[in-house]
Steps between C-alpha positions, in 0.01 A plus 500: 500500500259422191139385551613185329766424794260599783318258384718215494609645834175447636450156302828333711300621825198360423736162441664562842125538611367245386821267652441643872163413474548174427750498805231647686267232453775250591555680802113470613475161446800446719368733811804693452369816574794711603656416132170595336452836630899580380302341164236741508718836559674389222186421289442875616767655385523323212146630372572852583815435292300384224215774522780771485630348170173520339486869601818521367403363191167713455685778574762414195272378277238841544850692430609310186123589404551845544814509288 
């Protein structure tokens, strides 16, 4: 995978992000609590998502550099 496509990898997470945060917020205005911790493992594992495609793109772009 490129540095270029790790990025956009990481740029339709940070969409998906952004999305269950808003649902998030929804869900604490509505005292729905049991629906807003789901919400929040998914915010979860959607940032460590994200944070791995930026390594993965570091990585990438520091080899391209090298070449």
């Amino acid at each position: 995978m490129s540095a270029e496509e790790a990025l956009a990898r990481a740029e339709e997470l940070l969409a998906r992000l952004e999305k269950a945060r808003g649902e998030l917020e929804r869900l604490s205005q509505a005292d729905d609590a049991e629906n807003a911790l789901d919400v929040l493992a998914e915010l979860a594992e959607l940032s460590k998502a994200i944070e791995e495609e930026l390594q993965r793109a570091k990585s990438e772009a520091e080899t391209d550099a090298e070449s």
